[in-house]
N, CA, C and O atoms as a Maestro MAE file, in Angstrom:
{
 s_m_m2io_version
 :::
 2.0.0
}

f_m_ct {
 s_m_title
 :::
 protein
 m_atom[268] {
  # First column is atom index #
  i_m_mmod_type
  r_m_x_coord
  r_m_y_coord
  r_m_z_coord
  i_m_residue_number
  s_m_chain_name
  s_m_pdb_residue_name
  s_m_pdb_atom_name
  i_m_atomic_number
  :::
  1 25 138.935 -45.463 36.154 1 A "UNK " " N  " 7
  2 3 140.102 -44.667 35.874 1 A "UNK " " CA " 6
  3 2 139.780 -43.755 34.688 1 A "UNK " " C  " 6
  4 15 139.077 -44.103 33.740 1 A "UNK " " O  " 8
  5 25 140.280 -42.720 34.809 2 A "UNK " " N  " 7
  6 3 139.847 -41.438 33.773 2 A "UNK " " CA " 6
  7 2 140.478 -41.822 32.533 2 A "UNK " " C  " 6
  8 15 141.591 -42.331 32.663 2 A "UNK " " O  " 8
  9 25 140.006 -41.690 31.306 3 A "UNK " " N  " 7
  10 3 141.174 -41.490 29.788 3 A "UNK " " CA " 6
  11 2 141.795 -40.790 29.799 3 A "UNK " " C  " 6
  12 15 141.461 -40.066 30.737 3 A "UNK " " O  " 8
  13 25 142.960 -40.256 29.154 4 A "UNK " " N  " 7
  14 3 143.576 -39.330 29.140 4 A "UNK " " CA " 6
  15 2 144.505 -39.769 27.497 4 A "UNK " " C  " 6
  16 15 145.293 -40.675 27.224 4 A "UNK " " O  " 8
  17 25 143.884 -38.541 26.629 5 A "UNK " " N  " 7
  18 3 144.998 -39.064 25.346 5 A "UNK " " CA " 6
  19 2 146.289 -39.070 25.436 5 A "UNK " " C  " 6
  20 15 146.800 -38.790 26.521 5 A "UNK " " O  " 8
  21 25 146.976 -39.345 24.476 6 A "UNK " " N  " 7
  22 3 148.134 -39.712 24.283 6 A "UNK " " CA " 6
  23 2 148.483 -38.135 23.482 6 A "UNK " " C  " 6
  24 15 149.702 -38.070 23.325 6 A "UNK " " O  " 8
  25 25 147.812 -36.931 22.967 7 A "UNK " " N  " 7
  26 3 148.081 -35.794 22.794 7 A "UNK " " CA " 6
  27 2 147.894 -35.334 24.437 7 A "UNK " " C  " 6
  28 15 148.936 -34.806 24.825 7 A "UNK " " O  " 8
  29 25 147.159 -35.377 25.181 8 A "UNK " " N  " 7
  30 3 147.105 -34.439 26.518 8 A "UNK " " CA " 6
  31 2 148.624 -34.641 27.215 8 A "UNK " " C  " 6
  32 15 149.423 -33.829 27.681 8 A "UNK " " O  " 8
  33 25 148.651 -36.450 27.031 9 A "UNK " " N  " 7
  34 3 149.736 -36.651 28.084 9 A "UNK " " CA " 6
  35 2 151.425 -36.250 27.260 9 A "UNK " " C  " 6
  36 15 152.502 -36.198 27.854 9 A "UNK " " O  " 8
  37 25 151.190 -36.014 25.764 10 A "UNK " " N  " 7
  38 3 152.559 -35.276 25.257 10 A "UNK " " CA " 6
  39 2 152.236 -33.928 25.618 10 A "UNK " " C  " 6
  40 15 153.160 -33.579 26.352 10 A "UNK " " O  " 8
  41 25 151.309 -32.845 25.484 11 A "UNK " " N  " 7
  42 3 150.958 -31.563 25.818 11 A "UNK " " CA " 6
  43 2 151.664 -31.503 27.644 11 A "UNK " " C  " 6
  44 15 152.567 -30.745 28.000 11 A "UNK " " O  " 8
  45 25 151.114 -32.273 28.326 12 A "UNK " " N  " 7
  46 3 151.766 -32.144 29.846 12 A "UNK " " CA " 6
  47 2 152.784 -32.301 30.338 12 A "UNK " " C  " 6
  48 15 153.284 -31.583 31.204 12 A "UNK " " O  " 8
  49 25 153.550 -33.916 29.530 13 A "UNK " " N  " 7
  50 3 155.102 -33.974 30.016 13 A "UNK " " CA " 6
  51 2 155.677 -32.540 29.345 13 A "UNK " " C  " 6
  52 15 156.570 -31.858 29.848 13 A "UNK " " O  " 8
  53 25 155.162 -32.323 28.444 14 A "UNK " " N  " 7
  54 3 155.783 -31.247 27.505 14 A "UNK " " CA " 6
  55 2 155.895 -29.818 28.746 14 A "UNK " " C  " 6
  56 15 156.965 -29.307 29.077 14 A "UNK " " O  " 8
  57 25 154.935 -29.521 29.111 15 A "UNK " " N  " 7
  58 3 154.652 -28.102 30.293 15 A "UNK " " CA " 6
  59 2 155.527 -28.989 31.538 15 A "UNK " " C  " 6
  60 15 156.673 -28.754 31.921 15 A "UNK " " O  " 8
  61 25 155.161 -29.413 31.728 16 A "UNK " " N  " 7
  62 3 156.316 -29.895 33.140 16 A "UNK " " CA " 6
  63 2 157.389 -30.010 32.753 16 A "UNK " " C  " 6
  64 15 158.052 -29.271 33.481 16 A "UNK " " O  " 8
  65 25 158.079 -30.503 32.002 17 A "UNK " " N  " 7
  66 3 160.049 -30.532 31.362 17 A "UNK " " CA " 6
  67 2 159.866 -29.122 31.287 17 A "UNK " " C  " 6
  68 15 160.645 -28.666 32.124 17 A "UNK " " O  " 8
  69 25 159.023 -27.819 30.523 18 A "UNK " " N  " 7
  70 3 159.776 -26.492 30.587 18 A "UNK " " CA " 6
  71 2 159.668 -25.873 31.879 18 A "UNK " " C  " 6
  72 15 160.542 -25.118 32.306 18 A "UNK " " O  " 8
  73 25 158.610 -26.170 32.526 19 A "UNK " " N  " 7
  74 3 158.008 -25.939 33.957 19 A "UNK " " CA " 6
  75 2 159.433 -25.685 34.626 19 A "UNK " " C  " 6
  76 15 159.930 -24.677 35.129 19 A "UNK " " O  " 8
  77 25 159.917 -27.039 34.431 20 A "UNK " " N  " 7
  78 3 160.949 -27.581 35.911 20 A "UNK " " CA " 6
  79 2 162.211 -27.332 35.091 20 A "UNK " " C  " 6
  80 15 163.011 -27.718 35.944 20 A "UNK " " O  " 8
  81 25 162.921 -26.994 34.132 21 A "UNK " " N  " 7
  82 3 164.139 -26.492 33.585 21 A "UNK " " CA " 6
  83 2 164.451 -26.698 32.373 21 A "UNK " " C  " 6
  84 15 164.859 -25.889 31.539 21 A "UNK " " O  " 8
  85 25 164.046 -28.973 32.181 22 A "UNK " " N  " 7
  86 3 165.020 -29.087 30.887 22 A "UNK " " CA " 6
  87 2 163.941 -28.529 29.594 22 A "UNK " " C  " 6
  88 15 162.938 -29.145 29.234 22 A "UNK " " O  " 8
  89 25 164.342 -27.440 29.111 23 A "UNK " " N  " 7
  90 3 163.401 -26.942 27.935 23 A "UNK " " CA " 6
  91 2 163.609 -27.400 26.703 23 A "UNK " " C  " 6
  92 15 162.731 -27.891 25.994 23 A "UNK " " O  " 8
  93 25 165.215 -27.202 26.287 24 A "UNK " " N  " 7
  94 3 165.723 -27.428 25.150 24 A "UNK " " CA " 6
  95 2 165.852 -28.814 24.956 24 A "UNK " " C  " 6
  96 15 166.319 -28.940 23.824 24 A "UNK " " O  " 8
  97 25 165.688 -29.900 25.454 25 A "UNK " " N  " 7
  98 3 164.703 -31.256 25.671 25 A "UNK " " CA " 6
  99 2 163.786 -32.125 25.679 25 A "UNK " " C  " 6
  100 15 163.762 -33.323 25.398 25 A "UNK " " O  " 8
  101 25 162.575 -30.953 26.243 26 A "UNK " " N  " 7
  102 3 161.462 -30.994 26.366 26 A "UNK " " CA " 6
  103 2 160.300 -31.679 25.563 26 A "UNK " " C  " 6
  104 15 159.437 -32.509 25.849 26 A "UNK " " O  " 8
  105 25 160.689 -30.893 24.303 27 A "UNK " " N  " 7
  106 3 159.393 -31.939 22.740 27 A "UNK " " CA " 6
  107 2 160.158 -33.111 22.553 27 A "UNK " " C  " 6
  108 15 159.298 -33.987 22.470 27 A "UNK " " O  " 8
  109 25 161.460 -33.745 22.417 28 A "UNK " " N  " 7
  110 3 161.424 -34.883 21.873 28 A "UNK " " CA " 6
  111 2 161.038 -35.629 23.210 28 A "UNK " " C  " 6
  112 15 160.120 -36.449 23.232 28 A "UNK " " O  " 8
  113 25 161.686 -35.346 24.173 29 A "UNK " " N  " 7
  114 3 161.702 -36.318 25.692 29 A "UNK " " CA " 6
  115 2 159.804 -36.993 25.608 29 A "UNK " " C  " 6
  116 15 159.304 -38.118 25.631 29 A "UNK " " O  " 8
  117 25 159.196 -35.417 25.496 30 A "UNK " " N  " 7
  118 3 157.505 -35.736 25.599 30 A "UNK " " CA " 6
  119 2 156.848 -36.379 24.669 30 A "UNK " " C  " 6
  120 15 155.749 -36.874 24.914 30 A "UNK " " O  " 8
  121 25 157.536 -36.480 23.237 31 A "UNK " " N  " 7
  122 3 157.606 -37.354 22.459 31 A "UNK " " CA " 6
  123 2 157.510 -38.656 22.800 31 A "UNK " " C  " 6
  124 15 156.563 -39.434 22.683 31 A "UNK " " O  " 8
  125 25 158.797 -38.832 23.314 32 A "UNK " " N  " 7
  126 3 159.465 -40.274 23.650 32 A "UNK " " CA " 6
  127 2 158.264 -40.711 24.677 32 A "UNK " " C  " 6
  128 15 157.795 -41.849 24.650 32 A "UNK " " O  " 8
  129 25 157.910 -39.924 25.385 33 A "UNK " " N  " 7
  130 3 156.947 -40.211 27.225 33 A "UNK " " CA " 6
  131 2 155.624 -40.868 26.070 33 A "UNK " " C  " 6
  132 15 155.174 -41.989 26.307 33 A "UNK " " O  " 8
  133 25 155.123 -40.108 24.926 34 A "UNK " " N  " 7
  134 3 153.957 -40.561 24.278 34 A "UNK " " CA " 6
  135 2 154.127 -42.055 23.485 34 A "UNK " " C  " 6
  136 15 153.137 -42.778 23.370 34 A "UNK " " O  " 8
  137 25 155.119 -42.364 23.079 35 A "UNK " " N  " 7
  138 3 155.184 -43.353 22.355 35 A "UNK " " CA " 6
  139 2 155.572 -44.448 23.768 35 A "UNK " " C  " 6
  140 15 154.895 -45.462 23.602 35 A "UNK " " O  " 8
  141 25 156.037 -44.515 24.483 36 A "UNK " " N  " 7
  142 3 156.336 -44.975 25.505 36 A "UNK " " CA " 6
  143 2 154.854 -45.563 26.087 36 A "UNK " " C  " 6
  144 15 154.614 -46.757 26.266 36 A "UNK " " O  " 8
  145 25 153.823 -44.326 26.365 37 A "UNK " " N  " 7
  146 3 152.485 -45.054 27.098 37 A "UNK " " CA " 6
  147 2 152.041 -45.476 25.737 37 A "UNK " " C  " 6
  148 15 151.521 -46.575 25.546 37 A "UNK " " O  " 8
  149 25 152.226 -44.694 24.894 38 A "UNK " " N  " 7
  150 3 151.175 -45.790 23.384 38 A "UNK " " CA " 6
  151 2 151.166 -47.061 23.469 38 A "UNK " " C  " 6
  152 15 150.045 -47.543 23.308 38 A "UNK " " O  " 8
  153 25 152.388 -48.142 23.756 39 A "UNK " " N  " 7
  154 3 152.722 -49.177 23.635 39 A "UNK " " CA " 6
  155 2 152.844 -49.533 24.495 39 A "UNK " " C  " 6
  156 15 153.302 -50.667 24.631 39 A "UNK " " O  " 8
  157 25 152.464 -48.672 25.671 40 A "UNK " " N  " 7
  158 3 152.240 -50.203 27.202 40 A "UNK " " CA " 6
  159 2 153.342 -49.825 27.553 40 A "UNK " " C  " 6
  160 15 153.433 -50.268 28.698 40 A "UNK " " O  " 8
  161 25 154.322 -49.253 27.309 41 A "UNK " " N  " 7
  162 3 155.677 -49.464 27.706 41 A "UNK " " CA " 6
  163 2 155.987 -48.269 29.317 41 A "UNK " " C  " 6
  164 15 156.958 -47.518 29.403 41 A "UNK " " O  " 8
  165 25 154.886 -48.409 30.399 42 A "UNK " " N  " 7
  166 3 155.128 -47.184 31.241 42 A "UNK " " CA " 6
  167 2 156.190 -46.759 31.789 42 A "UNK " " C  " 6
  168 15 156.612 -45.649 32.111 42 A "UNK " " O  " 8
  169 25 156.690 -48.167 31.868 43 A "UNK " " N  " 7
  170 3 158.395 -47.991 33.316 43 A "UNK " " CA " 6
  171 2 158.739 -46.554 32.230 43 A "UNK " " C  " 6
  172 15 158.618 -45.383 32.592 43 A "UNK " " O  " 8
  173 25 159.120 -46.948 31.046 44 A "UNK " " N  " 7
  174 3 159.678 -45.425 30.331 44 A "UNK " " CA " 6
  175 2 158.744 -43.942 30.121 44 A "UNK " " C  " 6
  176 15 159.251 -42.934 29.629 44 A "UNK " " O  " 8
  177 25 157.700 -43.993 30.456 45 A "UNK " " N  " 7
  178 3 156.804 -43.387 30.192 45 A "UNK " " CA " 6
  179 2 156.384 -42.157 30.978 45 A "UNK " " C  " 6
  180 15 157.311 -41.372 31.183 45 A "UNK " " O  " 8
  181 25 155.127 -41.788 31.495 46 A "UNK " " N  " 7
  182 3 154.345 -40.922 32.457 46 A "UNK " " CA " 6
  183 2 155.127 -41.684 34.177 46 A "UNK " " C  " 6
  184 15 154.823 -41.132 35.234 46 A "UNK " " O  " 8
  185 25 155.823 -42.589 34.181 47 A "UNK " " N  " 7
  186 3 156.215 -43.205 35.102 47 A "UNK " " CA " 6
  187 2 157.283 -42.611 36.089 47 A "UNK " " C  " 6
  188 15 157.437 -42.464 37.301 47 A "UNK " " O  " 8
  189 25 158.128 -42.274 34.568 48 A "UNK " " N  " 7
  190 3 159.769 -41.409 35.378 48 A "UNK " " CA " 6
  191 2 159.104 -40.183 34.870 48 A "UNK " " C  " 6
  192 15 159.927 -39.647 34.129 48 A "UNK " " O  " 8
  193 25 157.961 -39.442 34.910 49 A "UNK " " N  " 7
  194 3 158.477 -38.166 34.462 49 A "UNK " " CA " 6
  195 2 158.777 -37.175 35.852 49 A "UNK " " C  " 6
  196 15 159.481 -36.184 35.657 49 A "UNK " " O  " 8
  197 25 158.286 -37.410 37.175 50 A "UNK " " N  " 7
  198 3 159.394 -37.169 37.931 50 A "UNK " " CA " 6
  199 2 160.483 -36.989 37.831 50 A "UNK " " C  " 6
  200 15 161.033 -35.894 37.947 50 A "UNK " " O  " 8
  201 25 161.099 -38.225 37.551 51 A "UNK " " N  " 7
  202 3 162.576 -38.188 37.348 51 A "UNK " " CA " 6
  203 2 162.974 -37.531 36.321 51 A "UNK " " C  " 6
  204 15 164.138 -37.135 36.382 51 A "UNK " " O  " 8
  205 25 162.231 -37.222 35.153 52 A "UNK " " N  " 7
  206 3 162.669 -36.443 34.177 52 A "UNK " " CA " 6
  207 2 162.860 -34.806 34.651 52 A "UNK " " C  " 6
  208 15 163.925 -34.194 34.568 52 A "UNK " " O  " 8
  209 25 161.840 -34.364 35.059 53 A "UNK " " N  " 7
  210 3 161.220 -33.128 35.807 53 A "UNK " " CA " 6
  211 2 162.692 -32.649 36.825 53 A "UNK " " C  " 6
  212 15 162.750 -31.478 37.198 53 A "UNK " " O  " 8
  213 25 163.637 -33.469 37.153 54 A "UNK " " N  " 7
  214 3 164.238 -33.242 38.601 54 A "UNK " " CA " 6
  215 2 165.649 -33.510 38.081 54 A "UNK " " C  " 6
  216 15 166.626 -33.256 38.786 54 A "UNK " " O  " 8
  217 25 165.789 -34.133 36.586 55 A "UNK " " N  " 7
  218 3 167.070 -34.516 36.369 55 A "UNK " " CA " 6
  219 2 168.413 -32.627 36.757 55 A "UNK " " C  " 6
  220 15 168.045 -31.534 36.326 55 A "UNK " " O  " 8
  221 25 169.347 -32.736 37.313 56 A "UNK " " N  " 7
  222 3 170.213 -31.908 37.185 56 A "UNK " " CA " 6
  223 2 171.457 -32.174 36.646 56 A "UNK " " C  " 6
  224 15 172.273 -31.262 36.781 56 A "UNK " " O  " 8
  225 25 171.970 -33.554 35.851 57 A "UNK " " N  " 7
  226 3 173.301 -33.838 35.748 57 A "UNK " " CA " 6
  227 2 173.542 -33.517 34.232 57 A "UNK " " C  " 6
  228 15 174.565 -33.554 33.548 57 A "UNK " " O  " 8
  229 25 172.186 -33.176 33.935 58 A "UNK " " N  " 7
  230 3 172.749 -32.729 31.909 58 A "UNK " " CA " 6
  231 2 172.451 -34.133 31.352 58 A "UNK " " C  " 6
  232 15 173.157 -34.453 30.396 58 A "UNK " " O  " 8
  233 25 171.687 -34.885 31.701 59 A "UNK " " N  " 7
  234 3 171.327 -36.170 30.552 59 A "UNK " " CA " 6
  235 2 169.947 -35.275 29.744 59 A "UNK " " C  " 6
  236 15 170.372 -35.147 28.596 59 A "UNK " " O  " 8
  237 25 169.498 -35.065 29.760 60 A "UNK " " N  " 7
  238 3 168.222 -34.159 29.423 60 A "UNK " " CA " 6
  239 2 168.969 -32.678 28.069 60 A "UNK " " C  " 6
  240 15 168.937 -31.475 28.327 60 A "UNK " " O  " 8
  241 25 169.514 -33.252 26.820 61 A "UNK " " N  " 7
  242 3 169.875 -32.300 26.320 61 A "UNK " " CA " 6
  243 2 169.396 -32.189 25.183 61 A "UNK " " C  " 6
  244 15 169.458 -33.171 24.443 61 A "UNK " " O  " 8
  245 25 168.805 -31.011 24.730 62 A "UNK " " N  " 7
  246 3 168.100 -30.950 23.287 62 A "UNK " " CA " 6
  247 2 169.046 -30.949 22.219 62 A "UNK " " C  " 6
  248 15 168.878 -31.662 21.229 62 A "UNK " " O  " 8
  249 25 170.353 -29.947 22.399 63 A "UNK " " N  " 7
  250 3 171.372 -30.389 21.253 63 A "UNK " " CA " 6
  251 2 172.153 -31.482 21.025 63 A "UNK " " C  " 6
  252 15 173.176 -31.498 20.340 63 A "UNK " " O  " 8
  253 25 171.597 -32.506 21.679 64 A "UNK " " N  " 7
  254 3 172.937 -33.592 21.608 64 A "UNK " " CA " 6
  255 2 171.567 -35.079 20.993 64 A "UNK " " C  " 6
  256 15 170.360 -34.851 21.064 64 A "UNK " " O  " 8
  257 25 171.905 -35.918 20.664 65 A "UNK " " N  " 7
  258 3 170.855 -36.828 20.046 65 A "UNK " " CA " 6
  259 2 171.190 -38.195 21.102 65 A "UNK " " C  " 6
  260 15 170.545 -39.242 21.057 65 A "UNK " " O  " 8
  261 25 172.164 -37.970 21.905 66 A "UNK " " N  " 7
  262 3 171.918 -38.811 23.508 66 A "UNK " " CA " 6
  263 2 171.473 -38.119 24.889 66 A "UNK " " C  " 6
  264 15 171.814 -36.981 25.211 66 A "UNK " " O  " 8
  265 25 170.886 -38.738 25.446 67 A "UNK " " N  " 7
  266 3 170.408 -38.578 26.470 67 A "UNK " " CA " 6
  267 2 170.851 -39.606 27.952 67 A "UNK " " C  " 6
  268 15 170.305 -39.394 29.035 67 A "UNK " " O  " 8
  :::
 }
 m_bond[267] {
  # First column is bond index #
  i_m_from
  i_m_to
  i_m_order
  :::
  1 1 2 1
  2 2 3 1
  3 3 4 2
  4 3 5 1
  5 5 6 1
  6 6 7 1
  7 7 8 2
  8 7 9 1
  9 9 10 1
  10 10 11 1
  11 11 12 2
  12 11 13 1
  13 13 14 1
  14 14 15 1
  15 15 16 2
  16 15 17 1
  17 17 18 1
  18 18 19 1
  19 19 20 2
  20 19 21 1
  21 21 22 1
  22 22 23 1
  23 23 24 2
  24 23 25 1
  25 25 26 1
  26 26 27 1
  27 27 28 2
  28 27 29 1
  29 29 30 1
  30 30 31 1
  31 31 32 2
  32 31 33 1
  33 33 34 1
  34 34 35 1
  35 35 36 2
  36 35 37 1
  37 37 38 1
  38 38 39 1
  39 39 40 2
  40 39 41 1
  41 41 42 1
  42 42 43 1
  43 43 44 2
  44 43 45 1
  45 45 46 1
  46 46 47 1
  47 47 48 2
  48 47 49 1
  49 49 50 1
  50 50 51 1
  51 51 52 2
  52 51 53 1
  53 53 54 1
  54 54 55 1
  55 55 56 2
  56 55 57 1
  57 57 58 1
  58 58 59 1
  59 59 60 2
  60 59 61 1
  61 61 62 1
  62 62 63 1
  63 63 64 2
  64 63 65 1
  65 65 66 1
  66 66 67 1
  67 67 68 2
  68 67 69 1
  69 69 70 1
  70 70 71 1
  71 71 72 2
  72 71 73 1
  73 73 74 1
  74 74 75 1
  75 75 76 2
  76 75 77 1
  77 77 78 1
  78 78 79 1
  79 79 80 2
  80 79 81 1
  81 81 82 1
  82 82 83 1
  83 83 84 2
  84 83 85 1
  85 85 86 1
  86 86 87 1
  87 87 88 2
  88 87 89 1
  89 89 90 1
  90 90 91 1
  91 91 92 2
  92 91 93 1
  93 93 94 1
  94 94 95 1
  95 95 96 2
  96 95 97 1
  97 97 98 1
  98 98 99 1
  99 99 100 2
  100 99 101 1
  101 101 102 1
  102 102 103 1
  103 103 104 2
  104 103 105 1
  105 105 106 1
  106 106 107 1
  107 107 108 2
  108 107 109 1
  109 109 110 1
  110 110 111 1
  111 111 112 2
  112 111 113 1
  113 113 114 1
  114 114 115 1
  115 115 116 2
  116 115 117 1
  117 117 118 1
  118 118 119 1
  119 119 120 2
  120 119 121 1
  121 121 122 1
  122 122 123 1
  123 123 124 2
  124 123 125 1
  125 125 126 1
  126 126 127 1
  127 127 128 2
  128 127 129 1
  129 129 130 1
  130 130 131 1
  131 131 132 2
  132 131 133 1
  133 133 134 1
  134 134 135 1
  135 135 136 2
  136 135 137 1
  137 137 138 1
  138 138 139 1
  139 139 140 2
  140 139 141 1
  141 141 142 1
  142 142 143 1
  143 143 144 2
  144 143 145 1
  145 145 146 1
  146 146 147 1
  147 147 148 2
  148 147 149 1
  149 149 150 1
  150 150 151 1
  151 151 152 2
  152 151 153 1
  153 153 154 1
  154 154 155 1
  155 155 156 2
  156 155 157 1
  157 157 158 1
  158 158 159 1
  159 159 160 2
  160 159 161 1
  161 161 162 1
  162 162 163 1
  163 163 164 2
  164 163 165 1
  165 165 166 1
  166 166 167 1
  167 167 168 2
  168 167 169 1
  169 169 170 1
  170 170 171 1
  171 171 172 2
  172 171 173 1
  173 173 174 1
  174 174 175 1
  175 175 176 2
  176 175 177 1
  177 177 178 1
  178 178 179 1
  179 179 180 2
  180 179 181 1
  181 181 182 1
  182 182 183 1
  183 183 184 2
  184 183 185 1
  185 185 186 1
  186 186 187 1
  187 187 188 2
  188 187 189 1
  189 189 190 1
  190 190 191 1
  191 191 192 2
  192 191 193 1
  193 193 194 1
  194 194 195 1
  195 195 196 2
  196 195 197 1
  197 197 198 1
  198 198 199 1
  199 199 200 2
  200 199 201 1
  201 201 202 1
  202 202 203 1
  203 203 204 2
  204 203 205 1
  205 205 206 1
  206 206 207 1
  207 207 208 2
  208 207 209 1
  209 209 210 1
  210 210 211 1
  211 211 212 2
  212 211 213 1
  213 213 214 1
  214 214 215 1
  215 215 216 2
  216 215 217 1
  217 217 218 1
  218 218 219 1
  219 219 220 2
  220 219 221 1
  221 221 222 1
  222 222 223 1
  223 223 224 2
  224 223 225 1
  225 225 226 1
  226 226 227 1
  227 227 228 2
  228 227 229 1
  229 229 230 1
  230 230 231 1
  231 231 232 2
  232 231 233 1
  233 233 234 1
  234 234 235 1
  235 235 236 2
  236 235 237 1
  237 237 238 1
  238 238 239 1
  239 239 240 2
  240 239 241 1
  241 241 242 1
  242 242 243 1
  243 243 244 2
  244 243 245 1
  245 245 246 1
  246 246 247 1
  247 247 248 2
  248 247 249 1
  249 249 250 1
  250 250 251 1
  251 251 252 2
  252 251 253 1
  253 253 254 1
  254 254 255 1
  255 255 256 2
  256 255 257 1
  257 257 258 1
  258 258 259 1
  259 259 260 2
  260 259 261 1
  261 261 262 1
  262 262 263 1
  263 263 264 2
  264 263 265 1
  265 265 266 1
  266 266 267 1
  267 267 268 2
  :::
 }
}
């Protein structure tokens, strides 16, 4: 299985969240996706970023400090 840092994989969730819409979101969410695989923790991680990528209901908001 290939390495892949934990900067590449915040750099990518990061381009895919602006890619696919939620922008104003985007750095902390890819944040969250990095500390998430740091610690093993995938279910939250590189796992949903599909689901992050596709969200349309407004959980994905950069001005609000919930998600």
């Amino acid at each position: 299985m290939p390495h892949v840092s934990l900067d590449e994989i915040e750099q990518a969730t990061h381009r895919a969240l602006v890619a696919t819409g939620p922008d104003r979101g985007g750095r902390p969410l890819a944040r969250a996706v990095r500390v998430a695989e740091s610690t093993g923790n995938r279910i939250c991680g590189l796992y949903y970023l599909e689901s992050y990528c596709t969200v349309a209901d407004g959980r994905i908001d950069g001005s609000s400090s919930r998600w």
